[in-house]
N, C-alpha and C positions, 0 to 999 in steps of 0.2 A: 118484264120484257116478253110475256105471254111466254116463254121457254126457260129448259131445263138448264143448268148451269153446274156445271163439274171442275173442281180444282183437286190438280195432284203435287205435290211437292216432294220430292226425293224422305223420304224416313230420316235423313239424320239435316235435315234442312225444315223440316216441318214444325211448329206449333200449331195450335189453337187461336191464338194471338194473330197468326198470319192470315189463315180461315176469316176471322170473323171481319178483319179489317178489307178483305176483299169481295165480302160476300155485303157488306154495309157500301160499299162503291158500287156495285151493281144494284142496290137496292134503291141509291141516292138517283143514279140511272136511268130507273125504271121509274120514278117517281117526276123524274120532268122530261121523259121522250115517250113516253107512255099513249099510245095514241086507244089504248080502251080506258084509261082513267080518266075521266073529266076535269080535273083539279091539275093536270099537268102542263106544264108550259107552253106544249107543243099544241095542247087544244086548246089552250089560252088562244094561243097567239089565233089557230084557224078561226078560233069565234071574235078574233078582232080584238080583245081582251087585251091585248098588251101593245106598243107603240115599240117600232123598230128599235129605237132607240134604248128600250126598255130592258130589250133580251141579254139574257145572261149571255156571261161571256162564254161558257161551253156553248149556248145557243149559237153564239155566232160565229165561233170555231168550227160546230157541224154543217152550216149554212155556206162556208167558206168555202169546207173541204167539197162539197156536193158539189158546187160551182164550180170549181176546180176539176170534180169527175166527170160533170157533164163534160165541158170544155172537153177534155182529152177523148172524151167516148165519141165525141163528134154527137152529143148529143141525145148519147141514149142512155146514159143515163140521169132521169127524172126524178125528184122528190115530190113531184105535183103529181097528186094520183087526178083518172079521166074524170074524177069527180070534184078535181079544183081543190083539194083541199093538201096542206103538209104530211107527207108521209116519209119520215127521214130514217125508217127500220133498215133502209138499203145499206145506211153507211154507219148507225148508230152502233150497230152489233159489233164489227169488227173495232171501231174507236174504242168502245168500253173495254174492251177485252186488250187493247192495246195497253190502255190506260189502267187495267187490273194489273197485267204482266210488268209494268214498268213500277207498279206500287213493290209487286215480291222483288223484284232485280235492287229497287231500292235498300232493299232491305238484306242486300248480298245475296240473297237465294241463284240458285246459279241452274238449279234441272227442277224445272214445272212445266204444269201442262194447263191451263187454260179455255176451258170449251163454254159455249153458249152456242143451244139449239141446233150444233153440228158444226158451227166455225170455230177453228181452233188454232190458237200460237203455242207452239214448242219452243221448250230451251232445254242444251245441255241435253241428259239421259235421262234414264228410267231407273229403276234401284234395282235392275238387271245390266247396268252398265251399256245400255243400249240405246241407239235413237228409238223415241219415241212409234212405237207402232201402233199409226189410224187408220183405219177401214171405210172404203166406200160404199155407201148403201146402196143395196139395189131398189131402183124404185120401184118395181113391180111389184114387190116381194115385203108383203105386210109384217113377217118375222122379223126382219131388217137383216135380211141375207148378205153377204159383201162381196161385191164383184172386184174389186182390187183393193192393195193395202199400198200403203207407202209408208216410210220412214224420215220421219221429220226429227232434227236437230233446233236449229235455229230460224224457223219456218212459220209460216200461218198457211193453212188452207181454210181456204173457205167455199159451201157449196151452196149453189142455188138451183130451186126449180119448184114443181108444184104437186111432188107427190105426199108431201106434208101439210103445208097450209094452203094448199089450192091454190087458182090463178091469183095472183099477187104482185108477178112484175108484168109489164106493156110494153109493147114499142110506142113509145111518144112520138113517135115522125109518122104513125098511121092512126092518129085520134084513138090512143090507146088498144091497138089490136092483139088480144090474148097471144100471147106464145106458144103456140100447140106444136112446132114439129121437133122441138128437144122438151123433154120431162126433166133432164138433171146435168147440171156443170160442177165439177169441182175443180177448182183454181189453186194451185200454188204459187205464192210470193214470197218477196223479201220477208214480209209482217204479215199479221192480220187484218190491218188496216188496208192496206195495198191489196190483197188478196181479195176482201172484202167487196174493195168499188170495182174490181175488175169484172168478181164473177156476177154481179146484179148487172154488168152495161152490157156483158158480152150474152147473159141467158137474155135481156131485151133486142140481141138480134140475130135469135132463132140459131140456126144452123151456123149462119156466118157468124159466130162467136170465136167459134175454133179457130178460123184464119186470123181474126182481129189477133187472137190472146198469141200465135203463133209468130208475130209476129214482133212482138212486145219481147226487151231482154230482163230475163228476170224471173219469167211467169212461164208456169207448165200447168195443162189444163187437162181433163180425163170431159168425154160428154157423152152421153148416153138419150139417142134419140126416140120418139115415140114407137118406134118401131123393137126397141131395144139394141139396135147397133152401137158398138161403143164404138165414138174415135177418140185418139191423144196427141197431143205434140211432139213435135219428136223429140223432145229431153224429157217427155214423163217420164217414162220407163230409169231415168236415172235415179229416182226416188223412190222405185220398188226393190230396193236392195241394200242392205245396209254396206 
């Protein structure tokens, strides 16, 4: 998935056993949404290699959910990158992670934590009896300074913007016009999933993200624009305190 991947599970909930079985799910993953390895489904399919009909059923499960995310974004959010071809990184990260945390829940684990490349689902506590404490980067600050923390329970935040992998999201309603007047969103939801599609539709539209997501029940967002101003909704602040 081109990124780092961290699992925590409570000390008296943890094996090895759990470890391997969730880090072999993200591998399986990474091996068919994989848009830098050639051999993956997802480039299959861009070079025509595979017939609708053909696509696995995760394939059309992520095809769905996007379709589903445009719809509600009113359209901003796109898996067609300005170059015509499938890019489904926007919604794949949070699914997998979804789909990691519902493997350890399976298996009664009841306090973990979850992260891929900065999106993260919590559950339950920490093995300090505590929500989950995650930090937000600052994006100016190549040390990875933290301009606010929050405390996640049963949570997903996820964050987007292009002080990591560079311009990556667009606004599709202006022939893919780069997003330059916010550098970073971070989104809180119900899941990671949800959190996910929110924060790639709302950083595709600039500035006016923060009123979209403001108005959404459910969702609390931190944003930080190129200027370095930060604004938030007004139930973040409820998540900075345990």
């Amino acid at each position: 998935m081109g990124t780092p991947i961290i699992i925590e599970i409570s000390k008296k909930e943890a094996s090895q056993k759990l470890f391997d079985e969730v880090f072999d799910y993200f591998k399986y993953v990474d091996e068919k949404f994989s848009t830098y390895k050639k051999t993956s489904e997802i480039m299959k399919i861009n070079r025509n290699e595979i017939k609708k009909e053909e696509w696995s059923h995760d394939m059309q499960e992520i095809f769905r959910l996007a379709d589903e995310a445009k719809k509600m974004s009113h359209g901003y959010f796109d898996i067609m990158t300005p170059e015509g071809i499938y890019d489904p990184s926007g919604i794949v990260k949070g699914w997998a992670i979804q789909n990691a945390s519902n493997i350890l829940k399976s298996h009664g684990v009841k306090n973990f934590y979850v992260e891929a490349g900065g999106d993260i689902q919590a559950y339950g506590k920490n093995d300090e009896n505590t929500p989950w404490f995650i930090g937000i980067q600052n994006p100016f600050n190549e040390k990875k300074e933290v301009v606010k923390s929050v405390y996640l329970s049963d949570n997903g935040i996820a964050t987007s913007g292009t002080y990591v992998r560079g311009q990556h999201i667009y606004n599709p309603h202006k022939k893919g016009e780069k997003i330059e007047d916010i550098v970073s969103l971070s989104v809180i939801g119900p899941n990671i999933l949800e959190a996910d599609k929110i924060a790639t539709s709302a950083f595709a539209m600039g500035k006016n993200g923060i009123y979209f997501i403001e108005e959404l029940k459910g969702y609390e967002a931190y944003m930080i624009d190129k200027d370095g101003i930060a604004t938030m909704t007004t139930g973040f602040n409820n998540f900075t305190k345990i």
